[in-house]
C-alpha positions as CSV (number, residue, x, y, z in Angstrom):
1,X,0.0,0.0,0.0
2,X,1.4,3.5,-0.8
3,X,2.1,5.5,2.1
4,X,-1.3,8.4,1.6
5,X,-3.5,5.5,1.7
6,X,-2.1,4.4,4.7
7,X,-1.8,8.0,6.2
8,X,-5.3,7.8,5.2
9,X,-7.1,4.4,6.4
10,X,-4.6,4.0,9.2
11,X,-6.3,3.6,12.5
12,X,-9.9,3.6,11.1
13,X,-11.9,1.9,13.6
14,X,-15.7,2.4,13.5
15,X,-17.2,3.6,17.0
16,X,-19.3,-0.3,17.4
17,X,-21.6,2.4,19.7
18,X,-22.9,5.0,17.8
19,X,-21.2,4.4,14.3
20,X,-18.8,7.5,14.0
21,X,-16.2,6.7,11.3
22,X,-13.6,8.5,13.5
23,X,-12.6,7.7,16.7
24,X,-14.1,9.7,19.1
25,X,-11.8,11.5,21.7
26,X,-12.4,10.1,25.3
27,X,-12.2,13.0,27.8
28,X,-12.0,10.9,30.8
29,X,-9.9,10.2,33.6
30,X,-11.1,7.1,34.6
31,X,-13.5,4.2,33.2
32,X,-15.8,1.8,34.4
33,X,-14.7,-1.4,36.4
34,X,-16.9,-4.7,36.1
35,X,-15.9,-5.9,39.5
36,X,-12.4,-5.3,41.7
37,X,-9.5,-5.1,39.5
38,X,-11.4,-6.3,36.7
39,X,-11.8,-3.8,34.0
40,X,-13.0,-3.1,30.0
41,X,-9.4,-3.2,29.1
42,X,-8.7,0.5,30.4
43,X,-8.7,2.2,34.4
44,X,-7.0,5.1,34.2
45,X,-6.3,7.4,31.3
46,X,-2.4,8.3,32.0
47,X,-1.8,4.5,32.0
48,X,-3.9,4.4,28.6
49,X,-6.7,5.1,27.2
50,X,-9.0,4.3,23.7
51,X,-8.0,7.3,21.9
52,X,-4.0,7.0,22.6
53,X,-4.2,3.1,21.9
54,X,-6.0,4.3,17.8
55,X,-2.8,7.0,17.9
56,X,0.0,4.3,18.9
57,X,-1.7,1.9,16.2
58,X,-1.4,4.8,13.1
59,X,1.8,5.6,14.0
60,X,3.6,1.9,14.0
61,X,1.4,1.7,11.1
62,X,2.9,5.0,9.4
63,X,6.4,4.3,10.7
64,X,6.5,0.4,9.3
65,X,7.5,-0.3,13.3
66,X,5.7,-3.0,15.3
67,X,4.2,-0.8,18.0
68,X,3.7,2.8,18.1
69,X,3.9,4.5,21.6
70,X,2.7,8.0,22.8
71,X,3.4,9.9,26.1
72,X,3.7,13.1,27.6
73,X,6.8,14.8,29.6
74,X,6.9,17.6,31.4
75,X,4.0,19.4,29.2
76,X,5.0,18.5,25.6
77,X,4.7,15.0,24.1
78,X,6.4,12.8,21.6
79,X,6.3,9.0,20.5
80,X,8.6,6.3,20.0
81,X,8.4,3.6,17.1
82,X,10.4,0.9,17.9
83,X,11.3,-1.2,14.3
C-alpha cells in the first residue's frame, strides 16, 4: 500500500456504539470497572486510554514499526516507534 493511503485508512476503527467513522476523543480520567480489579481493558487514562491506543496503532502503522507509543513529559509529548 502506498504510504497516503495508509496515512489515510490507518487507525480507522468504527465507533461499534454510535457508528462515527472516527474515533471519538475520550475525555475521561477514569472508566468503568466490572468488578475489583477487573476492568474493560482501560482504568486510568495516564496508563492508557481508547484514543491514545488508535494514535500508537497509526503511528507503527505510518512508521512500518511493530508498535507505536505516545506519552507526555513535562507538558510537551512525543512517541517512540520501535522497528
Amino acid at each position: 500500500m502506498k504510504f497516503e493511503t495508509i496515512a489515510i485508512h490507518a487507525g480507522e476503527r468504527p465507533d461499534v456504539t454510535f457508528g462515527a467513522i472516527s474515533v471519538p476523543i475520550y475525555q475521561t480520567s477514569t472508566f468503568v470497572f466490572e468488578d475489583v480489579g477487573k476492568t474493560r481493558g482501560y482504568d486510568y487514562s495516564r496508563t492508557a486510554n481508547p484514543t491514545r491506543k488508535v494514535l500508537e496503532d497509526t503511528i507503527a502503522q505510518l512508521e512500518g514499526g511493530k508498535a507505536g507509543f505516545a506519552f507526555a513529559t513535562e507538558g510537551s509529548g512525543g512517541y517512540y516507534c520501535p522497528t
